[in-house]
N, CA, C and O of each residue as an XYZ file, in Angstrom:
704
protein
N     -50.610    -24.825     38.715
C     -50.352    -25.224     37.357
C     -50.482    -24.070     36.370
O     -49.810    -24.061     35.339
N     -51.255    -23.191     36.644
C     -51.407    -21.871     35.999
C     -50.240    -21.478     36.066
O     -49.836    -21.657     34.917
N     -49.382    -21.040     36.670
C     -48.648    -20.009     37.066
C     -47.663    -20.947     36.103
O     -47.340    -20.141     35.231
N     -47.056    -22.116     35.805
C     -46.107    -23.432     34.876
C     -46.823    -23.096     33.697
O     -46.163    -23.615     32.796
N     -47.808    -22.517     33.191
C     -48.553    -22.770     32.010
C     -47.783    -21.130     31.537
O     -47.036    -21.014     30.566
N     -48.195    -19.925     32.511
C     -47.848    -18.841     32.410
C     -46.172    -18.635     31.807
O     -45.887    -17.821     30.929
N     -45.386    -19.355     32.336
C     -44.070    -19.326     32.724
C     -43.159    -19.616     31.073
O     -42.244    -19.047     30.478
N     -44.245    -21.110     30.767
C     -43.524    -21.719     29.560
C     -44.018    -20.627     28.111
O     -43.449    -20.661     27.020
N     -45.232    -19.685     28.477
C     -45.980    -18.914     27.403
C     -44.869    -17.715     27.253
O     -44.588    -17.042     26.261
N     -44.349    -17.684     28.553
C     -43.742    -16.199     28.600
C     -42.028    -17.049     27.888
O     -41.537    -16.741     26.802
N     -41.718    -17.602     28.396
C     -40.327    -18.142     27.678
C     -40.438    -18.370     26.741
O     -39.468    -18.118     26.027
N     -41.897    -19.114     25.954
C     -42.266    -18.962     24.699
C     -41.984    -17.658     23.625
O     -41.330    -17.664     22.582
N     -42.638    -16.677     24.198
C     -42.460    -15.386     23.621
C     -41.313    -14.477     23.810
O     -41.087    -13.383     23.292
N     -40.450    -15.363     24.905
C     -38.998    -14.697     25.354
C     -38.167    -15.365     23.609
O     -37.778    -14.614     22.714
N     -38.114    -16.606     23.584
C     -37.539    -17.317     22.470
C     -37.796    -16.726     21.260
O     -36.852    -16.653     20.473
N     -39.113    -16.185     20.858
C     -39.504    -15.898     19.500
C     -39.144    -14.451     19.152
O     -39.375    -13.955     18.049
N     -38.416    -13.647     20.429
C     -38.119    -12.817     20.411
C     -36.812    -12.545     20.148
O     -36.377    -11.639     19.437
N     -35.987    -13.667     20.972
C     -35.071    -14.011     20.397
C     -34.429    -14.434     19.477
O     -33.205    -14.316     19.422
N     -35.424    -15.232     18.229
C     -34.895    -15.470     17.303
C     -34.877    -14.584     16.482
O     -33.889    -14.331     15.792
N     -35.991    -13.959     16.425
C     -36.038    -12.392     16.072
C     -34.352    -11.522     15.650
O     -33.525    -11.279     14.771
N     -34.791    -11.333     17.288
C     -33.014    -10.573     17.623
C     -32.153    -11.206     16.654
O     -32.098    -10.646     15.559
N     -31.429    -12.312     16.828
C     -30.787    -12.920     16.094
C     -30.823    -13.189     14.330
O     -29.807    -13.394     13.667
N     -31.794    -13.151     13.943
C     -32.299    -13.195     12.550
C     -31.861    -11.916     12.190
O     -31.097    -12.011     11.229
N     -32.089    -10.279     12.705
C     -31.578     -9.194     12.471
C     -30.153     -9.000     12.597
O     -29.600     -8.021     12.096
N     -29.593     -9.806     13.182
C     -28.387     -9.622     13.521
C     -27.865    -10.128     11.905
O     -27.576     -9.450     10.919
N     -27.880    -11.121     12.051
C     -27.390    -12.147     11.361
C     -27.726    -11.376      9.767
O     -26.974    -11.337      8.793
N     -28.700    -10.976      9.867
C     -28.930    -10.018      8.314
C     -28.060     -8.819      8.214
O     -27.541     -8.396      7.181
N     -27.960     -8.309      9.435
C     -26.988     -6.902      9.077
C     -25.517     -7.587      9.352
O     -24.620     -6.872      8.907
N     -25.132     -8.575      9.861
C     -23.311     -9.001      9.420
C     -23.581     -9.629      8.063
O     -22.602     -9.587      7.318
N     -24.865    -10.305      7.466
C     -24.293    -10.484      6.173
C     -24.196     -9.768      5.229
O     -23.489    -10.062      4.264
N     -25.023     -8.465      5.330
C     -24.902     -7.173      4.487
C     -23.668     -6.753      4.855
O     -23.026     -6.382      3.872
N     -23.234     -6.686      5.609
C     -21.837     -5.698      6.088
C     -20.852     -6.956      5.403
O     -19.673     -6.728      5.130
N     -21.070     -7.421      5.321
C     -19.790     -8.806      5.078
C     -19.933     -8.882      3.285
O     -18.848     -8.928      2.706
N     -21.064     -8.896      2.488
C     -21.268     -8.541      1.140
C     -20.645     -6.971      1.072
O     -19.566     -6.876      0.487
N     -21.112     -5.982      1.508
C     -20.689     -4.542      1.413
C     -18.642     -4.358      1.236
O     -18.027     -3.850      0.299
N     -18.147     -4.917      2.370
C     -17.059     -5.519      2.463
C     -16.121     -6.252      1.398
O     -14.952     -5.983      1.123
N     -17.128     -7.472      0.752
C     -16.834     -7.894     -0.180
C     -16.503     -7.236     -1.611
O     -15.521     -7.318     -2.350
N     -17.850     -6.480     -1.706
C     -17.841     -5.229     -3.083
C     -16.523     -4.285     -2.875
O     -15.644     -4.216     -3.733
N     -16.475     -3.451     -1.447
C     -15.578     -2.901     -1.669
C     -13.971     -3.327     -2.066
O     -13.150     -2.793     -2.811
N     -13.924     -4.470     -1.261
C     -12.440     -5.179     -1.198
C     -12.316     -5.645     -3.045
O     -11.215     -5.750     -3.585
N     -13.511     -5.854     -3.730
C     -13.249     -5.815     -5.351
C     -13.286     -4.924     -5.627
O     -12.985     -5.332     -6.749
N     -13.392     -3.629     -5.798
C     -13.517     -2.048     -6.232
C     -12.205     -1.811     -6.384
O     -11.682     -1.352     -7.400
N     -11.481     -2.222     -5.045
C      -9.923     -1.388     -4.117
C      -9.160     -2.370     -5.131
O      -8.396     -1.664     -5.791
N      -9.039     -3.974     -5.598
C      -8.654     -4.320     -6.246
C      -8.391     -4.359     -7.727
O      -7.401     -4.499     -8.445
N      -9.666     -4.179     -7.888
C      -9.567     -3.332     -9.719
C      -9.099     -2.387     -9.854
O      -8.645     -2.165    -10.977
N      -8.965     -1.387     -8.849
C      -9.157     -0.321     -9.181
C      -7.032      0.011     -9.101
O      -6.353      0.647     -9.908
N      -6.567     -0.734     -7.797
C      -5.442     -0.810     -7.821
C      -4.594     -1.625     -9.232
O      -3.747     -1.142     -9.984
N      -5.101     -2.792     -9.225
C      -4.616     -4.107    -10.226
C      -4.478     -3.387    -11.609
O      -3.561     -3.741    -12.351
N      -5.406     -2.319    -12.027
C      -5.339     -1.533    -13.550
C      -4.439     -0.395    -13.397
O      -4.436      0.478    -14.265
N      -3.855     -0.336    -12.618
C      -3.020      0.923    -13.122
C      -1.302      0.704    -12.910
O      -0.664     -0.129    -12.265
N      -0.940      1.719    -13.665
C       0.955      1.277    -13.916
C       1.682      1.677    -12.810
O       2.889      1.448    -12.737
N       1.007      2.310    -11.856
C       1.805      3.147     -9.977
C       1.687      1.800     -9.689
O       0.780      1.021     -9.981
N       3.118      1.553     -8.842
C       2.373      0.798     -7.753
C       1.771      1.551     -6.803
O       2.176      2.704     -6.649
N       1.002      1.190     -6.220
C       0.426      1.432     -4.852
C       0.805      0.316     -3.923
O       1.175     -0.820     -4.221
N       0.659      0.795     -2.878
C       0.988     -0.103     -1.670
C       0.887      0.909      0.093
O       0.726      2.093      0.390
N       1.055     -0.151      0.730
C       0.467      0.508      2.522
C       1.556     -0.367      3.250
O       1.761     -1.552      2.985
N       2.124      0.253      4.053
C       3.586     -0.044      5.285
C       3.077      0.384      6.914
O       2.343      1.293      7.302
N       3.800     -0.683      7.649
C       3.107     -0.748      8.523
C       4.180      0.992      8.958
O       4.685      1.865      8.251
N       4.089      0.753     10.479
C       5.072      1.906     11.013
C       6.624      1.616     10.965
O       7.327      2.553     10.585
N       7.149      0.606     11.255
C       7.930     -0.350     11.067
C       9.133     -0.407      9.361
O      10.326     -0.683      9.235
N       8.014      0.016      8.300
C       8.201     -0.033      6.733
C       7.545     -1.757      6.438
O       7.898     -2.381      5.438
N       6.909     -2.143      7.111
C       6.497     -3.645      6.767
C       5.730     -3.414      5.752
O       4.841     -2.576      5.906
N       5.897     -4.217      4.216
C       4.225     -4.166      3.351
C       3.419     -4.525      4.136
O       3.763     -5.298      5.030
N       2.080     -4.062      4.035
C       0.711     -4.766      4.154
C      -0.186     -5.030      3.026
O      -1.169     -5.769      2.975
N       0.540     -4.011      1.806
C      -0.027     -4.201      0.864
C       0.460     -4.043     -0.871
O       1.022     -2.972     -1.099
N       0.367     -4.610     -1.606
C       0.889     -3.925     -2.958
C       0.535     -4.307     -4.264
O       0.816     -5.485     -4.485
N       0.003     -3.698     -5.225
C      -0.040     -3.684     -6.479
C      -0.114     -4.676     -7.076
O      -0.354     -5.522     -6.215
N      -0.044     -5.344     -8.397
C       0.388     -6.189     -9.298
C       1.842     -5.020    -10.225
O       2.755     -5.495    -10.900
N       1.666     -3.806    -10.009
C       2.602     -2.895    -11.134
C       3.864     -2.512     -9.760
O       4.979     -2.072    -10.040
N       3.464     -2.748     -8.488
C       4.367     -2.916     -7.204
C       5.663     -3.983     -7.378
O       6.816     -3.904     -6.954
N       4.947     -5.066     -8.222
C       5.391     -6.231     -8.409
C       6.467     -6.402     -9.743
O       7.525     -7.023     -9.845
N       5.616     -5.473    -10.814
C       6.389     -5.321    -11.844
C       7.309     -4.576    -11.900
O       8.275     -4.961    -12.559
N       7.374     -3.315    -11.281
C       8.296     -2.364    -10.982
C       9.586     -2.883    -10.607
O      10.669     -2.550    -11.091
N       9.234     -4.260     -9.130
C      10.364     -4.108     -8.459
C      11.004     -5.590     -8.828
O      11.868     -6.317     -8.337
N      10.179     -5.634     -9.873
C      10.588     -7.376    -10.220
C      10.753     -8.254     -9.259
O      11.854     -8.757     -9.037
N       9.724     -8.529     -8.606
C       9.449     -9.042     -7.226
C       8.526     -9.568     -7.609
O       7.960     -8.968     -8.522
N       7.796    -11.105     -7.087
C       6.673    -12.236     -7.021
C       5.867    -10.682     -5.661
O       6.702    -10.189     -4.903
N       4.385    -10.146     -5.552
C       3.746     -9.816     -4.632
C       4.128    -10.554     -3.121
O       4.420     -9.982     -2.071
N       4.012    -12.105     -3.408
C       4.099    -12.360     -2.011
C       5.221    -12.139     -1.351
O       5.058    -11.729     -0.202
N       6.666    -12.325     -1.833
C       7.886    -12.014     -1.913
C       8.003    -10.281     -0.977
O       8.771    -10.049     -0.043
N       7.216     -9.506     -1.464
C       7.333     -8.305     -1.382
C       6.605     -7.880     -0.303
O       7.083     -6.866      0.205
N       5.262     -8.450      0.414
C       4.817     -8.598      1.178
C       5.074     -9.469      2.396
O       4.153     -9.773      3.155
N       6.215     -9.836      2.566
C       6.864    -10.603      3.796
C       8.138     -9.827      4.080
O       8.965     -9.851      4.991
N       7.937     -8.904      2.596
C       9.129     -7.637      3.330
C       9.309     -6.508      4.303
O       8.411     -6.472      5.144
N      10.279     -5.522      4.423
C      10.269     -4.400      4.231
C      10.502     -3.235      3.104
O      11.228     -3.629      2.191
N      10.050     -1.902      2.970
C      10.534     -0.881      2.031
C      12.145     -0.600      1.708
O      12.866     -0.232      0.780
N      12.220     -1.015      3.075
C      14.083     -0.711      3.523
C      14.760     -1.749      2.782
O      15.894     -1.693      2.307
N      13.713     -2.960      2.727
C      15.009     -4.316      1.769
C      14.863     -3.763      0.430
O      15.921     -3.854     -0.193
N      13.763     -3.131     -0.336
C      14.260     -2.272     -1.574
C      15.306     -1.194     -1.770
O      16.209     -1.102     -2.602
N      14.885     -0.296     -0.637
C      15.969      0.537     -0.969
C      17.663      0.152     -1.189
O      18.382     -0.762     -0.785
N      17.823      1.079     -1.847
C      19.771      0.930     -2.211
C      20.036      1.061     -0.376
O      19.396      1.639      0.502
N      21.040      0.387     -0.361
C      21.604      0.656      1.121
C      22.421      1.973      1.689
O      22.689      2.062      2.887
N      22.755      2.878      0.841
C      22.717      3.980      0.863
C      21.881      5.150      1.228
O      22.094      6.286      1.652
N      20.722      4.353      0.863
C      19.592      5.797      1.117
C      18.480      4.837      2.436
O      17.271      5.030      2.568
N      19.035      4.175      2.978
C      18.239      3.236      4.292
C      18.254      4.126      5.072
O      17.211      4.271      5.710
N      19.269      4.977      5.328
C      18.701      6.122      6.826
C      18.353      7.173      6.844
O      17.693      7.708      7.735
N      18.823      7.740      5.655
C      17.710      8.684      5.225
C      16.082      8.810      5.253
O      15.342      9.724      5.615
N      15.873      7.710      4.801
C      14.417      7.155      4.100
C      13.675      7.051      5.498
O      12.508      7.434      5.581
N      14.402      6.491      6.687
C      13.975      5.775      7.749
C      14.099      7.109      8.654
O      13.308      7.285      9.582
N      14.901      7.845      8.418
C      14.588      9.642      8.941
C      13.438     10.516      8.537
O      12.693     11.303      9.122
N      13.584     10.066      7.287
C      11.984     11.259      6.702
C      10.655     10.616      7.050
O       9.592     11.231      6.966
N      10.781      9.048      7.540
C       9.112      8.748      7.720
C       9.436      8.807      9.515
O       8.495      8.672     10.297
N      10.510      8.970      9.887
C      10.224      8.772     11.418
C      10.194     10.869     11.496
O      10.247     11.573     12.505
N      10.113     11.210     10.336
C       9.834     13.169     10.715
C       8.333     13.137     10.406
O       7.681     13.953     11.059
N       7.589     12.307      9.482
C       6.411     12.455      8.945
C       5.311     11.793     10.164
O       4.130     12.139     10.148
N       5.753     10.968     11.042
C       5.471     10.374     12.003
C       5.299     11.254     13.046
O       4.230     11.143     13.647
N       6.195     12.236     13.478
C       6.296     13.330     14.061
C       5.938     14.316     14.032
O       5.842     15.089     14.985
N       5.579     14.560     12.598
C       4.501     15.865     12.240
C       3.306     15.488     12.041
O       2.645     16.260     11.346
N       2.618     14.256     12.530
C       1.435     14.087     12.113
C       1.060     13.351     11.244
O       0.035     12.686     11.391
N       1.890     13.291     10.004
C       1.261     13.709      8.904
C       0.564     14.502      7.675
O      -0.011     14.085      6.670
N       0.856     15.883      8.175
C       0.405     16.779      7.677
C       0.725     16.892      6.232
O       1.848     17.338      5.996
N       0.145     16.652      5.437
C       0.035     16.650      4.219
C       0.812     15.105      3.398
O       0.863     14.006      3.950
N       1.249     15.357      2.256
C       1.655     13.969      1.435
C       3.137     14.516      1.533
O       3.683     15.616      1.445
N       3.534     13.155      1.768
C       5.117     13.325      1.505
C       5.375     12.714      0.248
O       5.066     11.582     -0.123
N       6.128     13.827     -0.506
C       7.006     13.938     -1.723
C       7.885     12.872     -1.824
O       8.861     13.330     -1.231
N       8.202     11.713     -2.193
C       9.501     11.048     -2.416
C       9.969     11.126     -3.776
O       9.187     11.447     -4.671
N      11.934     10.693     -4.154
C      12.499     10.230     -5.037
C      13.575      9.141     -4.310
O      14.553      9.219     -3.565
N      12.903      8.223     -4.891
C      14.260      7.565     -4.211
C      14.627      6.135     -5.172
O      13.917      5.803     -6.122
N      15.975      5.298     -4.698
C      16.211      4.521     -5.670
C      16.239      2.941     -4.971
O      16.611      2.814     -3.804
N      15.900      1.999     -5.621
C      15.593      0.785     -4.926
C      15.915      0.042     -5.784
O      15.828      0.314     -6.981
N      16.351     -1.044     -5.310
C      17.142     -2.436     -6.682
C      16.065     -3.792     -6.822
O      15.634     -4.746     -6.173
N      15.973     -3.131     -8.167
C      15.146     -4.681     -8.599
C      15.831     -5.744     -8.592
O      17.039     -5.981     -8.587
N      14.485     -6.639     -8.591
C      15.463     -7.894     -8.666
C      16.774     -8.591     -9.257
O      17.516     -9.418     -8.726
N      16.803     -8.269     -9.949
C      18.032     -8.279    -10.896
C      19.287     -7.383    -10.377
O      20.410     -7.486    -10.871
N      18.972     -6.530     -9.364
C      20.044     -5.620     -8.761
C      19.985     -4.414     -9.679
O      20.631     -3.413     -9.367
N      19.563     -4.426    -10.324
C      19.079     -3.061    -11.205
C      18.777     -1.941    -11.102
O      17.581     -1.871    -11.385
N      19.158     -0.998    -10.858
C      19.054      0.112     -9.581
C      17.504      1.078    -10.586
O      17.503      1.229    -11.808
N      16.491      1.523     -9.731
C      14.966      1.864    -10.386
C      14.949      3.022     -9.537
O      15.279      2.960     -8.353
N      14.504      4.276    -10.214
C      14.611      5.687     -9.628
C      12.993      5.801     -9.408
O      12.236      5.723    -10.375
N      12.583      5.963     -8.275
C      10.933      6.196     -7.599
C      11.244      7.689     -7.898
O      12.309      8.298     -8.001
N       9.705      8.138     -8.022
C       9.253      9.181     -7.634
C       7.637      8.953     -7.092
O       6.957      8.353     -7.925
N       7.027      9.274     -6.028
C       5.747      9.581     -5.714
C       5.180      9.870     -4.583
O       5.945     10.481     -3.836
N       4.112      9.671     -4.141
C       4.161     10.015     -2.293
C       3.358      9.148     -1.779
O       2.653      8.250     -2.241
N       3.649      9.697     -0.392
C       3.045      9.031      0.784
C       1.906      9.777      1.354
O       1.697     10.980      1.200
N       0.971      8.684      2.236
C      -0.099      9.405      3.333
C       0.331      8.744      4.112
O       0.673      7.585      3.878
N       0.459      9.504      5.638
C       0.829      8.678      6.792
C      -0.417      8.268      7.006
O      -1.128      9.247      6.780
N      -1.077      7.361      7.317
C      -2.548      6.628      7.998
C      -2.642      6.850      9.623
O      -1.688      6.751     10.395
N      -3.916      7.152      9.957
C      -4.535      7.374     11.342
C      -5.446      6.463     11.896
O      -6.099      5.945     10.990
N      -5.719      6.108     12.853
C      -6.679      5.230     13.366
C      -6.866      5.843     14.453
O      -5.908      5.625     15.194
N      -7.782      6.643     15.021
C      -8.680      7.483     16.412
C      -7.577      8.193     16.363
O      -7.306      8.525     17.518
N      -6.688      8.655     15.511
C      -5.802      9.826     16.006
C      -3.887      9.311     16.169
O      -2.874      9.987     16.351
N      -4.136      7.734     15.979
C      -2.688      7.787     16.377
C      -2.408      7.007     14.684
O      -3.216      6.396     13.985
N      -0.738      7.380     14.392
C      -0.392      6.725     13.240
C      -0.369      5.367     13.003
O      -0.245      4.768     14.072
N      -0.431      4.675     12.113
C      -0.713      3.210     11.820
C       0.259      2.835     10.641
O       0.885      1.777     10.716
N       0.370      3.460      9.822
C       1.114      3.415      8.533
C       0.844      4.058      7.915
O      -0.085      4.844      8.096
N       1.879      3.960      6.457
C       1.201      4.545      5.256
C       0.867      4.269      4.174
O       0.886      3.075      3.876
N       0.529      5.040      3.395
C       0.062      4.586      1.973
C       0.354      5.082      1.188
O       0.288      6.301      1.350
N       0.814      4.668     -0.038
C       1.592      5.667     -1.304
C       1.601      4.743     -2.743
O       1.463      3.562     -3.060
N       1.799      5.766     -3.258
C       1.914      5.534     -4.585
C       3.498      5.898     -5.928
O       4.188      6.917     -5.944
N       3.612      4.813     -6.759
C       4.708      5.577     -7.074
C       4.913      4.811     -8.314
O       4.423      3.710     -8.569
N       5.742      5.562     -9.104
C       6.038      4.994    -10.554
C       7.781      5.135    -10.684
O       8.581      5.127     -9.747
N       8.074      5.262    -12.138
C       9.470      5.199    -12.182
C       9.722      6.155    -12.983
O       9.140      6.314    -14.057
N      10.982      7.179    -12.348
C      11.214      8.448    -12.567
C      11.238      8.241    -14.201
O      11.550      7.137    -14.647
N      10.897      9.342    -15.097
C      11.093      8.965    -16.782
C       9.709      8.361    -17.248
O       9.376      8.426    -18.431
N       8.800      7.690    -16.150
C       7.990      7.354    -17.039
C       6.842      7.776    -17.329
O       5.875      7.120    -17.717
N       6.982      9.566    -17.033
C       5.883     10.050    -17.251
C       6.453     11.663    -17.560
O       7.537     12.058    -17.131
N       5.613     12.421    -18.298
C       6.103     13.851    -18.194
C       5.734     14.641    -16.991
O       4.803     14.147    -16.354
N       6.320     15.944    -16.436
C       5.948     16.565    -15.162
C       5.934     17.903    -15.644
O       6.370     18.383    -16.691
N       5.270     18.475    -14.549
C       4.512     19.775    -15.191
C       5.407     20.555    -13.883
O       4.934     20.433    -12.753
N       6.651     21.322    -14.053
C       7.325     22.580    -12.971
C       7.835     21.090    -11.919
O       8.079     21.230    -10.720
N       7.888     20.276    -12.346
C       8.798     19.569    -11.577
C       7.806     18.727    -10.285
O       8.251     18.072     -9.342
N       6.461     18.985    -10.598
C       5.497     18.047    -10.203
C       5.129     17.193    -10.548
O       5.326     16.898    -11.726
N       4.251     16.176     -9.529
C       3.567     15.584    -10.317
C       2.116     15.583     -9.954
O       1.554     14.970     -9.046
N       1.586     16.467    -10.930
C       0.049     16.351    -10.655
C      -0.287     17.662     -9.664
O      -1.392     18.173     -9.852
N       0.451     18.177     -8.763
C       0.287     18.865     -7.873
C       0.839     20.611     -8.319
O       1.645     20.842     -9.220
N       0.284     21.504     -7.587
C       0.475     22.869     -7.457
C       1.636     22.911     -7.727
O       2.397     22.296     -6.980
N       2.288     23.770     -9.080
C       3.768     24.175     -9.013
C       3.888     25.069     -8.018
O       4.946     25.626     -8.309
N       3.599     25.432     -7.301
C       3.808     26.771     -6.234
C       3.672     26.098     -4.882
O       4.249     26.594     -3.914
N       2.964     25.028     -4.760
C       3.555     23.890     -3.141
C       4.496     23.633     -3.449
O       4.997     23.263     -4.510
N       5.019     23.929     -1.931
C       6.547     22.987     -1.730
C       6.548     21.629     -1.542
O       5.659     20.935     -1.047
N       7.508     21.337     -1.930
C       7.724     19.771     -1.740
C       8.291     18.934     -0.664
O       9.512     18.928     -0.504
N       7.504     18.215      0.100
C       8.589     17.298      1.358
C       9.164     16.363      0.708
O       8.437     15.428      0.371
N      10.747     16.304      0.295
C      11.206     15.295     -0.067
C      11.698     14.348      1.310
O      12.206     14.631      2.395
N      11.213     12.941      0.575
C      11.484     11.746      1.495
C      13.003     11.379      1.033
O      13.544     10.751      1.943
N      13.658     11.520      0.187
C      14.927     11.651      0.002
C      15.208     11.983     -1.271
O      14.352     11.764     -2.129
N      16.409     12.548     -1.611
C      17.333     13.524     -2.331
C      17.760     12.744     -3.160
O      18.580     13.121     -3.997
């Protein structure tokens, strides 16, 4: 009977150990899940206030992501724009081009931001002149998509035909 008395003391202290375990657990996914939370409002304010859109494409040109000024730009509802592709904006003219310079940026890595100008039809069919760039995105090393930013040619002044950047870097244009 000792040895049944021993058995249930030790599973006793197996359990309290366990809840233990679990109680820590359970505290660091809800910190990580608040942490998560803060950031995912930061990335939203921080996107939602400004006149670029921003936005992220899968490899493909699929949105994954875009703006509220993404939205205004292209006179597009967000969700609308996010069940798209980049390619259903573009003019149909500049579709293989566009789909050449990210399948070269794909190929080089990524190495640095790609330069774009390019033209895409708002809703209205309204033809809207981009200028801005891209980051191709990495995950352990292989590409995932990208991310970029962009406004509408005219609506800002440029300094040597930049924007924001070294007049003396060259420029990768994503199209002409």
């Amino acid at each position: 009977m000792v040895w049944l008395a021993v058995l249930v003391g030790l599973l006793g202290v197996w359990v309290i150990a366990l809840r233990r375990q679990l109680g820590d657990l359970h505290h660091a996914v809800r910190h990580q899940q608040e942490r998560q939370v803060a950031l995912d409002e930061r990335y939203a304010d921080l996107t939602g206030n400004v006149t670029d859109a921003v936005f992220a494409i899968d490899l493909e040109g699929r949105f994954t992501a875009v703006n509220p000024a993404g939205a205004d730009i292209t006179g597009r509802p967000r969700a609308e724009i996010l069940r798209g592709s980049i390619f259903d904006l573009i003019v149909p003219e500049a579709r293989d081009d566009a789909r050449a310079h990210l399948a070269r940026a794909i190929a080089a890595g990524g190495r640095g931001d790609l330069r774009f100008e390019i033209t895409i039809a708002a809703a209205d069919a309204r033809p809207v002149r981009l200028v801005g760039q891209l980051r191709l995105l990495t995950q352990q090393g292989f590409p995932v998509g990208f991310e970029g930013v962009a406004h509408e040619l005219g609506a800002r002044s440029t300094a040597a035909g930049t924007r924001g950047g070294d007049p003396a870097e060259p420029e990768r244009q994503l199209v002409a």
